[in-house]
C-alpha positions as CSV (number, residue, x, y, z in Angstrom):
1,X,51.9,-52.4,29.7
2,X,49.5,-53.5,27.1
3,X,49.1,-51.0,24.4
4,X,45.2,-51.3,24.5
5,X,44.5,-50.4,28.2
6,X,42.5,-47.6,29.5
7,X,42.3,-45.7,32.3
8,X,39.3,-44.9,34.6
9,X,39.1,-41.0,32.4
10,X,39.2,-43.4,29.1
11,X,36.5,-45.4,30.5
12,X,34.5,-42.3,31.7
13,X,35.0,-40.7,28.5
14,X,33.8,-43.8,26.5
15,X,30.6,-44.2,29.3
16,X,29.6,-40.6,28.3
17,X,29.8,-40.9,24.3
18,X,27.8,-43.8,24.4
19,X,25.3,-42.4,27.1
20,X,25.4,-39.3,24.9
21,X,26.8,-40.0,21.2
22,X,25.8,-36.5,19.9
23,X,27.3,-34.7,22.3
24,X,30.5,-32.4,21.4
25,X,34.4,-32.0,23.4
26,X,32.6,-28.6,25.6
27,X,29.8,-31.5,27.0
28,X,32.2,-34.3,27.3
29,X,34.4,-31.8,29.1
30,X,31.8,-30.3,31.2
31,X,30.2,-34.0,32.1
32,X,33.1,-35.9,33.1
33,X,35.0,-32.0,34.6
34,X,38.1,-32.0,33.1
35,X,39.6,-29.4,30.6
36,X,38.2,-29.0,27.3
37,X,41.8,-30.1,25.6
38,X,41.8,-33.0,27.7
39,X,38.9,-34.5,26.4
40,X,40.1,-33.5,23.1
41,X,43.6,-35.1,23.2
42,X,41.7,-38.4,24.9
43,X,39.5,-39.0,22.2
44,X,42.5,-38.4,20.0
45,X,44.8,-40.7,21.5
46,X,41.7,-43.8,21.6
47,X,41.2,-43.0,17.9
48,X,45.0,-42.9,17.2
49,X,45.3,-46.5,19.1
50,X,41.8,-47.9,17.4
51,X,39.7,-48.2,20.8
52,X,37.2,-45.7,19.1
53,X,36.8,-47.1,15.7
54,X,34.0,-44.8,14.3
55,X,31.2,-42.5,15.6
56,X,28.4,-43.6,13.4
57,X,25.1,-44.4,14.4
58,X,23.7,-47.9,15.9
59,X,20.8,-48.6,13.5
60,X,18.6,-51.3,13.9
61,X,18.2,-53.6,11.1
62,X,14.7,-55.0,11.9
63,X,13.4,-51.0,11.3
64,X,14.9,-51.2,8.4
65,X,12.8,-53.9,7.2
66,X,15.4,-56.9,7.5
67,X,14.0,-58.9,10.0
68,X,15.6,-61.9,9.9
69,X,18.9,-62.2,11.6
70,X,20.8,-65.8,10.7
71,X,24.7,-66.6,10.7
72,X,26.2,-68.7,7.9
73,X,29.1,-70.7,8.2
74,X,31.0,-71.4,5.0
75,X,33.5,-74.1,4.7
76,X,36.2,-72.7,2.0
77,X,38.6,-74.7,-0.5
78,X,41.9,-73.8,0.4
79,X,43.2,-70.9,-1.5
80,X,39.7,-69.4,-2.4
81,X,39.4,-67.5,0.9
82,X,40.3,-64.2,-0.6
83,X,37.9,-64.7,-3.9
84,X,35.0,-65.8,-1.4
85,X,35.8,-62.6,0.8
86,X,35.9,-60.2,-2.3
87,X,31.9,-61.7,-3.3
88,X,30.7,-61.5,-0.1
89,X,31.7,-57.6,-0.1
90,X,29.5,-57.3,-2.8
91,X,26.4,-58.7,-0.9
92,X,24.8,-56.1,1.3
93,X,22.9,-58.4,3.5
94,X,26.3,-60.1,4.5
95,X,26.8,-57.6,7.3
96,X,30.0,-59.0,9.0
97,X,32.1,-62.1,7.9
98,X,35.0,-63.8,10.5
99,X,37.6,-66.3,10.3
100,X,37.0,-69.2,12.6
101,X,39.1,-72.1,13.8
102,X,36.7,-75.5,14.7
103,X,35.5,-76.8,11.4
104,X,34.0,-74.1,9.3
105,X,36.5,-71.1,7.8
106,X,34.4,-67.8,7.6
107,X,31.2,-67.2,10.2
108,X,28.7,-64.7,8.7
109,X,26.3,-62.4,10.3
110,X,23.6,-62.4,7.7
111,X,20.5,-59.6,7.5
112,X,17.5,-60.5,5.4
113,X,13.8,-59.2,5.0
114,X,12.0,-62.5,5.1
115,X,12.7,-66.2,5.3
116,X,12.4,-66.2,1.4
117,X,15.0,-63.4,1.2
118,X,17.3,-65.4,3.3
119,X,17.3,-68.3,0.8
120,X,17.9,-65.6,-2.2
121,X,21.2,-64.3,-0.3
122,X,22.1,-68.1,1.0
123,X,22.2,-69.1,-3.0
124,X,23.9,-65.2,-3.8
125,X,26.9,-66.6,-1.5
126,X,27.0,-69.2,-3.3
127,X,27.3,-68.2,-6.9
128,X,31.3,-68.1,-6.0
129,X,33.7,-70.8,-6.4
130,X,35.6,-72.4,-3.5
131,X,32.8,-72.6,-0.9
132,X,32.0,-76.4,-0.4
133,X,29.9,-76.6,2.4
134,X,27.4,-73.8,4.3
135,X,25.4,-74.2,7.6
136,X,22.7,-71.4,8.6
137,X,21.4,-71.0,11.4
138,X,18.1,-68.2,12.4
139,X,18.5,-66.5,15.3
140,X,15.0,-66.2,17.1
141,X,15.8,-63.6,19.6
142,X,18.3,-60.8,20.9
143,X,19.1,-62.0,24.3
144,X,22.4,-59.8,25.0
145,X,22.5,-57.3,22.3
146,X,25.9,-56.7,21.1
147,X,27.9,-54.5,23.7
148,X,31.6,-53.7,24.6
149,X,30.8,-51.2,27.5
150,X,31.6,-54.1,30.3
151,X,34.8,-54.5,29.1
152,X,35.7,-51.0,28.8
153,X,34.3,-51.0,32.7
154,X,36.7,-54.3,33.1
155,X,39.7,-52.6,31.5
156,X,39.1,-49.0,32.6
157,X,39.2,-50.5,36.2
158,X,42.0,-53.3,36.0
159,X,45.6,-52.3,37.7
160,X,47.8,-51.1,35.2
161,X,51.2,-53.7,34.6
């Protein structure tokens, strides 16, 4: 049995926090009609196991004033991963950063205020040694937002092996 799978109470559970992200155990409980300590031990056990990484709140980066949404990928020397990884920590507008196979290294989800901004962060990643080559792209539009409730509806409702 894989470690990661859920079951259909899981997948409720997870349904209800993100209908309802504020809401506490004695909701959850009441909601989804199970005891109070069973909800409690649930959330527990998806915490424990890293299915529910964090309960922080979505925020959207274009109310924020950062508008423009582009992804960078960096080609890196070899052995200059780490170094690159360490500067781009220090750059708020790098909001995620991925290792790729295919022909760049790191893909980077980049947030910036303007098209002008974007150029200022572009030439701030590269201040560091060991990247040699960069591609950006702008994204124009959200078409599927980022989500994971399909697949918790996908794994909550596979057969268990």
């Amino acid at each position: 049995m894989l470690n990661s799978a859920i079951d259909d109470l899981d997948g409720r559970l997870i349904q209800a926090l993100a209908e309802t992200p504020r809401a506490g155990v004695m909701e959850l409980a009441r909601r989804l009609r199970v005891a109070r300590g069973t909800v409690q031990a649930r959330l527990d056990k998806l915490q424990a196991r890293g299915v529910i990484t964090g309960f922080g709140p979505e925020l959207g980066i274009a109310a924020l004033g950062y508008e423009v949404l582009a992804f960078t990928t960096l080609e890196i020397a070899q052995g200059r991963l780490d170094d690159v990884v360490d500067h781009l920590r220090a750059i708020p507008e790098v909001l995620e950063a991925n290792a790729t196979s295919g022909p760049g290294d790191l893909h980077c989800r980049v947030a910036a205020r303007t098209n002008t901004h974007l150029q200022e962060v572009i030439n701030r990643i590269l201040e560091v040694q060991g990247i040699s080559r960069t591609t950006t792209v702008i994204a124009l539009s959200d078409q599927i937002p980022y989500r994971v409730l399909p697949l918790v509806e996908s794994a909550a409702s596979a057969p268990s092996t």
